[in-house]
C-alpha positions as a printed Julia matrix, in Angstrom:
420×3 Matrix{Float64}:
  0.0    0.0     0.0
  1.03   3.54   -0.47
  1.69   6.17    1.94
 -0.75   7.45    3.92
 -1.62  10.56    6.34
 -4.2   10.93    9.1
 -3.94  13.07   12.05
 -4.79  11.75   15.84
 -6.67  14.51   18.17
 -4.62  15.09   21.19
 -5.56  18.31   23.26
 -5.42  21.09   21.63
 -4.27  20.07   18.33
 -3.68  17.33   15.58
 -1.1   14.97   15.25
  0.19  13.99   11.7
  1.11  10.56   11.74
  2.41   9.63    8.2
  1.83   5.22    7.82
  2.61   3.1     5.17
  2.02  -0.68    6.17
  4.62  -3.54    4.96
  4.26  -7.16    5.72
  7.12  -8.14    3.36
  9.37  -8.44    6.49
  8.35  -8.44   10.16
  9.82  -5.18   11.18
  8.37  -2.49   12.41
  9.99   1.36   12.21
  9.1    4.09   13.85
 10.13   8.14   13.67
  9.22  10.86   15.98
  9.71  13.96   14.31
 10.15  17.22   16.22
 10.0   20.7    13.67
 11.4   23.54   14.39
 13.85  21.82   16.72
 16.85  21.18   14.96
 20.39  23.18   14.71
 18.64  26.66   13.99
 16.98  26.31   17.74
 20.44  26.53   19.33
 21.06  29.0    21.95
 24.69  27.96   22.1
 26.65  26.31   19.09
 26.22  22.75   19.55
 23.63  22.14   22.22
 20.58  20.25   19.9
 23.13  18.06   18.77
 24.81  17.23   22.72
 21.05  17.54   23.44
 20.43  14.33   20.79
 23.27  12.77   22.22
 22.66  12.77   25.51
 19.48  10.59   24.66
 21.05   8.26   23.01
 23.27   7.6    26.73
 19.96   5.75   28.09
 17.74   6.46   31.21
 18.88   7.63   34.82
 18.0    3.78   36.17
 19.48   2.35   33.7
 22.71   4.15   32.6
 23.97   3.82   29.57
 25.19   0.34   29.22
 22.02  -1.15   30.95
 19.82   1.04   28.19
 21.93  -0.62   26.24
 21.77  -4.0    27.02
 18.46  -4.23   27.07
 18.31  -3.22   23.46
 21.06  -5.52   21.96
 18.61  -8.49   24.14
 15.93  -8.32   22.07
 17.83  -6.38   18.3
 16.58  -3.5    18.9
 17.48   0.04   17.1
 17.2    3.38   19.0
 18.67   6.46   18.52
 18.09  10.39   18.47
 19.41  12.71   16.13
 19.62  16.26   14.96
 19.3   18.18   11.26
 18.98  21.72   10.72
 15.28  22.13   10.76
 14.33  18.12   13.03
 14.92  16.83   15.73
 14.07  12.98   15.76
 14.2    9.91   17.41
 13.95   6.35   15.83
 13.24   3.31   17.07
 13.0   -0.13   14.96
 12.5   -3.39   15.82
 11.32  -7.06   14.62
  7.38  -6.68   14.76
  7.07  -9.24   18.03
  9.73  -6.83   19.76
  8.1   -3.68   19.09
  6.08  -3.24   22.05
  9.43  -4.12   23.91
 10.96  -1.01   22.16
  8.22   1.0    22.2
  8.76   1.0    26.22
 12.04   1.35   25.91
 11.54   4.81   24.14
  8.49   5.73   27.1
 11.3    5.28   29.56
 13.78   7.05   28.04
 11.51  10.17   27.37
 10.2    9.94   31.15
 13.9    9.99   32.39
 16.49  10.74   30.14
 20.29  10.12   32.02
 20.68  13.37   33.07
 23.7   13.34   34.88
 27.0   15.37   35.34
 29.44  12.07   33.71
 26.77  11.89   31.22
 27.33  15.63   29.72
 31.15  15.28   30.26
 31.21  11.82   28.36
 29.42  13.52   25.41
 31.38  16.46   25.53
 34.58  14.39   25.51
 33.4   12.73   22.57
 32.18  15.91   20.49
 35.32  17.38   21.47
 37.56  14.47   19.69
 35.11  15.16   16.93
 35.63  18.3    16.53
 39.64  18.27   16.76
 39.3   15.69   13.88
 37.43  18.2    12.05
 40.14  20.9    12.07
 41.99  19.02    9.67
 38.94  18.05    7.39
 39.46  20.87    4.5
 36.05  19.89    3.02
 34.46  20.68    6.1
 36.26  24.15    6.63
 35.32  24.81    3.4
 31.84  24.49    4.04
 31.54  26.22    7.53
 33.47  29.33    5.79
 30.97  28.71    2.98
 27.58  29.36    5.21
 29.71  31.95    7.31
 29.58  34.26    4.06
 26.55  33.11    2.91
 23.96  33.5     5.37
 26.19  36.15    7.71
 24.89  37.11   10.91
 22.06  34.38   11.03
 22.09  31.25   12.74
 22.48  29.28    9.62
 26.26  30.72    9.86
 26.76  29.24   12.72
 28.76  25.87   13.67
 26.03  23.38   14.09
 28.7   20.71   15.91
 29.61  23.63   17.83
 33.1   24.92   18.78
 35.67  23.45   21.63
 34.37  26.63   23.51
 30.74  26.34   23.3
 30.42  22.64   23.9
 32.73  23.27   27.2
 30.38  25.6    28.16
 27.11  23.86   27.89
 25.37  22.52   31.28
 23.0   19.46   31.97
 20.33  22.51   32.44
 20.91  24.07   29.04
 20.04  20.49   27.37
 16.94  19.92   30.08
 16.12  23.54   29.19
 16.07  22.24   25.2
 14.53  19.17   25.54
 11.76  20.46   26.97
 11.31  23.82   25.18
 11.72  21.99   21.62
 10.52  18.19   22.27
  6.08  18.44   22.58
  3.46  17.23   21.03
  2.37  20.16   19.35
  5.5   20.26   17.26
  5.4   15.8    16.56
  5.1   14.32   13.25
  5.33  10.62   13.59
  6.55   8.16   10.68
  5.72   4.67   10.94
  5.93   1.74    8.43
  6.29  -2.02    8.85
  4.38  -4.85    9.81
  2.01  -2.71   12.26
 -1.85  -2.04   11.73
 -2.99   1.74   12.33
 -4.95   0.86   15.35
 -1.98  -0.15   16.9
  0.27   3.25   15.78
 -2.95   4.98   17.17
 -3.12   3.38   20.51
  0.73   3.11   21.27
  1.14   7.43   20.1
 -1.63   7.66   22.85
  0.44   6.18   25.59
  2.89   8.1    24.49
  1.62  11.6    24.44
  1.13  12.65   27.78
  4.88  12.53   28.21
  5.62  14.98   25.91
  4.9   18.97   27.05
  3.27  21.74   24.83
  5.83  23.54   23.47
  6.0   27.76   22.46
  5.1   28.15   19.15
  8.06  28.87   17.14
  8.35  29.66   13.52
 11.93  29.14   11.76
 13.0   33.03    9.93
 13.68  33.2     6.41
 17.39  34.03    5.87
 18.3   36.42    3.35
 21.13  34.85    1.38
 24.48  37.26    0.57
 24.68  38.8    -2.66
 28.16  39.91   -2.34
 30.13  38.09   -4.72
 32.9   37.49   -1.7
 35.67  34.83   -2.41
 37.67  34.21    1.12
 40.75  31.61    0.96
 41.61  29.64    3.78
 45.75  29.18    4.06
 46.26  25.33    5.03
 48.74  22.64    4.37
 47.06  20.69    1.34
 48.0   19.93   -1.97
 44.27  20.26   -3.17
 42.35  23.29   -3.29
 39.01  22.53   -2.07
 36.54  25.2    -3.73
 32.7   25.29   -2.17
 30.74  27.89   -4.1
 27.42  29.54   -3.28
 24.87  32.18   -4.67
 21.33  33.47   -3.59
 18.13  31.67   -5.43
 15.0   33.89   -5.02
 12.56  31.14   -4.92
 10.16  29.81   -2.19
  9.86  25.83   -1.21
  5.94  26.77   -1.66
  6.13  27.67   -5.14
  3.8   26.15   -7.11
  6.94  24.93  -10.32
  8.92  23.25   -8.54
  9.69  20.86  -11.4
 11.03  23.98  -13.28
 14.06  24.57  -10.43
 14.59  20.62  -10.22
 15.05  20.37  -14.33
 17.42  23.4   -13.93
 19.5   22.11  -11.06
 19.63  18.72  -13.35
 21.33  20.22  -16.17
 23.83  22.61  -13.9
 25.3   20.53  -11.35
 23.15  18.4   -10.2
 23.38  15.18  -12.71
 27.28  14.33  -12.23
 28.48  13.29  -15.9
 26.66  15.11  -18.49
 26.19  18.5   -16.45
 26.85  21.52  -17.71
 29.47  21.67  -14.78
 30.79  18.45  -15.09
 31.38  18.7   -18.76
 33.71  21.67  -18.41
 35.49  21.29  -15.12
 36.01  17.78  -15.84
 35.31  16.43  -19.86
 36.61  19.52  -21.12
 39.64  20.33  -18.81
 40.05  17.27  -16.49
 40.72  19.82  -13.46
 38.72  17.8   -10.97
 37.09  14.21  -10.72
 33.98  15.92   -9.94
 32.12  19.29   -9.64
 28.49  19.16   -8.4
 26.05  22.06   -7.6
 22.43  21.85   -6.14
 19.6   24.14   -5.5
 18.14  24.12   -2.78
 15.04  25.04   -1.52
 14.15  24.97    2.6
 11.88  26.77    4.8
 14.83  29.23    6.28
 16.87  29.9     2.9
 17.02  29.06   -0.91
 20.14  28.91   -2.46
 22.71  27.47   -4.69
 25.3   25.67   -3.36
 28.11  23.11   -4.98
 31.72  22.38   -4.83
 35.0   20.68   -6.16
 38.57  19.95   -5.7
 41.39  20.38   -7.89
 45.28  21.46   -7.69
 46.08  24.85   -6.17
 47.71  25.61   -9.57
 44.62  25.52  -11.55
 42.13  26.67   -8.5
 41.38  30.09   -9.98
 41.08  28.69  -13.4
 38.1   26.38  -11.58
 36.56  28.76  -10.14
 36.42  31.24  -13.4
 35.03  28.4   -14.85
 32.41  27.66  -12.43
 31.34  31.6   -12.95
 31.14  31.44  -16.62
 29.09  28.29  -16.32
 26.58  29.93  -14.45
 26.6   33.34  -16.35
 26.13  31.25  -19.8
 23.54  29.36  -18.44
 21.19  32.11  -16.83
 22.26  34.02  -19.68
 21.04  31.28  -22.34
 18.83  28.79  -20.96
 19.26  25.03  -21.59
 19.24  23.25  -24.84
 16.32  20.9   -26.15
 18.53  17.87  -26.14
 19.43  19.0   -22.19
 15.55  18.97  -21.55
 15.28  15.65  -23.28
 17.87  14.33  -21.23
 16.88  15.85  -17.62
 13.37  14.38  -18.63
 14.48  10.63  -19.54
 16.56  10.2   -16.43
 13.99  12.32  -13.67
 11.46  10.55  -14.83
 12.46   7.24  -16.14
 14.38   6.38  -12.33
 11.73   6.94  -10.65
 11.13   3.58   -9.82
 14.9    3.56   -8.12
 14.05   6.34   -5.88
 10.77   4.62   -4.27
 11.53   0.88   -3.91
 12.28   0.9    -0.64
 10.09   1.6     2.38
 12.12   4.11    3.72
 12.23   5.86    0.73
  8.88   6.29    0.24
  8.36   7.1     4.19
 10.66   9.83    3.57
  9.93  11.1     0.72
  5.84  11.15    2.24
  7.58  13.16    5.3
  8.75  16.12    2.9
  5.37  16.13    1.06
  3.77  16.57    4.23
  6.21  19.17    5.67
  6.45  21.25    3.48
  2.2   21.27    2.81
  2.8   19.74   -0.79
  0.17  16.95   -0.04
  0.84  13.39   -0.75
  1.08  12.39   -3.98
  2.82  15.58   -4.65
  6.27  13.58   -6.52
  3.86  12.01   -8.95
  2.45  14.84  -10.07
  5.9   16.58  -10.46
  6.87  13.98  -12.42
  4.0   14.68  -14.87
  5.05  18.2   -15.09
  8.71  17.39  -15.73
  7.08  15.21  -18.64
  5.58  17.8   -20.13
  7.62  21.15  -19.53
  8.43  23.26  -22.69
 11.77  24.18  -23.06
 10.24  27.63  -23.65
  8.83  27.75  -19.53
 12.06  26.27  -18.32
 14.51  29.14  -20.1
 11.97  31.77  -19.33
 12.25  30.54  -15.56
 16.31  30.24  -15.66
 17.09  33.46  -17.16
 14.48  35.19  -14.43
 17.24  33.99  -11.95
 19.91  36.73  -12.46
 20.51  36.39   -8.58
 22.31  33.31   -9.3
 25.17  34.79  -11.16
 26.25  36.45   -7.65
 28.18  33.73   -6.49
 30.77  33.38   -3.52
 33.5   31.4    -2.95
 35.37  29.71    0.01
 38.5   28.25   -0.94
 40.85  25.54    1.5
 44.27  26.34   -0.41
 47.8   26.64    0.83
 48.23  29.96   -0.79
 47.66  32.85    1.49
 45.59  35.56   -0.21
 43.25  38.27    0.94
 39.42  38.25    0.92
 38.15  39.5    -2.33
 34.9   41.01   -2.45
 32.78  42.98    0.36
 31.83  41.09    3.36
């Protein structure tokens, strides 16, 4: 059966519960979803993710090792974890365990380990992290990517925080999170498996009561920089790693989404045969790879890609990457591009929903972002019959694109160009 939605009264609103049913194996999955609870609720860098953590350290009777125990017993999954926008915590399980993990999870959110070795083991931990990560020139070229890109918002900030913020978190900042950002009012739950919906209806009763109401609070859309800033990063690497970034001037609720997805296609976003590809790569062989995506959230849209290549051809990459996107707001794509964007978006579809997490997932975004289920299908019926004529009147509308920034890993030491 497909994917389905129906929403369970609780109080003073309605829960979404997203289902799809599956008795090809006997396993049942489960996702709690918390919105507006992910890295752009921090109040210090890093404390949604040590706040995810912490809950996946077990319960105050247990500890962690008992928690743990008791879930290797009986093969059972369960974990917490953080994005930008979600918090969420998972718990899967062979269908005649379930009920066994489901009250697993019920203790756990009645008495998370909330103790003083607790915080100081996860900090100890995100702290070896995070001194790995200082040599990681992909990831410093990302962080110094969204620092110019989205400056002064909370998008720009670490979301694995720094050695100094995650010293400075305490066990009440992370109580203080939990229960501002974990309530019912803010739950979408995701359940497939081998599980009837009377079931998933009375066990998200049971559970309910132990979650709070929670403030009401609405993520801000980010402006994205304009500037045209390129800021190189002096390192010891042989490789130049060059992440690139513009503004797009597009909402997630626009009704053409199809139009922005057969765009990003042709750029960057199809690996061989991109316009990208073809002439960092084909053309020039200056990189195994350049990629580029659009992307479209609730906080931001933007453009956003990246490559690698030898510091002695890194500002012939990067002139490259520019003239690829002036041509191709300038000009539009070509028919045999369409053709192509349309035989592969359309024609994999099958690849992209054969599994049941797949199409859970992809039944989460429809939802959260009030597209409506069945909302893919339909795109792929407008993919199939866009006119090249709609799609070039819809790329060349996106001058904003051409304003693109650059943060570069490189052993040379330059200055910032640009206006930051």
């Amino acid at each position: 059966m497909a994917s389905m939605l129906f929403k369970l009264p609780y109080k003073d609103t309605n829960v979404d519960i997203i289902y799809e049913k599956s008795e090809f194996i006997p396993i049942v999955s489960m996702q709690l979803v918390f919105t507006n609870a992910g890295h752009l609720a921090n109040t210090k860098d890093g404390l949604a993710l040590l706040s995810s953590k912490l809950l996946n350290e077990g319960t105050l009777s247990d500890g962690a090792t008992g928690f743990a125990k008791k879930l290797e017993s009986s093969a059972i999954e369960l974990n917490a974890h953080v994005g930008r926008e979600t918090f969420v915590i998972e718990i899967s399980a062979l269908k005649d365990q379930f009920d066994k993990a489901f009250g697993l999870l019920q203790e756990l959110l009645k008495e998370p380990n909330y103790t003083k070795d607790t915080l100081e083991q996860i900090q100890r931990q995100q702290l070896g992290y995070l001194a790995q990560k200082s040599s990681d020139y992909d990831y410093i070229a990302s962080l110094n990517l969204r620092e110019i890109l989205f400056d002064g918002s909370a998008l720009a900030r670490p979301y694995d925080g720094t050695p100094k913020s995650i010293k400075s978190i305490k066990l009440d900042d992370i109580k203080k999170f939990i229960s501002k950002h974990l309530g019912y009012n803010n739950l979408i739950v995701v359940v497939g498996g081998d599980i009837s919906k009377d079931k998933i209806q009375e066990d998200i009763n049971k559970l309910l009561p132990l979650l709070p109401k929670v403030p009401n609070q609405e993520l801000p859309h980010i402006k994205v920089s304009d500037k045209k800033v390129t800021r190189y990063i002096s390192k010891d690497t042989d490789q130049a790693y060059i992440y690139f970034g513009a503004p797009f001037d597009y909402s997630y609720e626009a009704k053409d989404q199809y139009k922005a997805k057969i765009a990003e296609f042709v750029l960057g976003g199809s690996g061989f045969g991109s316009r990208l590809m073809e002439e960092i790569r084909v053309k020039r062989g200056l990189s195994y790879g350049a990629y580029c995506m659009l992307r479209e959230t609730k906080e931001a849209s933007y453009l956003s890609g990246y490559l690698q290549t030898k510091i002695a051809t890194q500002e012939e990459a990067k002139a490259i990457v520019q003239k690829v996107v002036d041509d191709f707001v300038a000009k539009g794509i070509t028919a045999k591009e369409l053709k192509s964007a349309k035989d592969f978006l359309v024609g994999s579809e099958p690849l992209r929903v054969e599994s049941l997490s797949q199409r859970l997932h992809r039944a989460f975004n429809e939802v959260y972002y009030n597209r409506g289920l069945g909302y893919s299908k339909k795109q792929l019926q407008d993919i199939e019959n866009a006119t090249l004529d709609e799609v070039n009147e819809f790329i060349k509308s996106h001058k904003e694109l051409r304003d693109i920034s650059f943060s570069i890993v490189t052993s040379e030491k330059k200055k910032v160009e640009g206006s930051e």
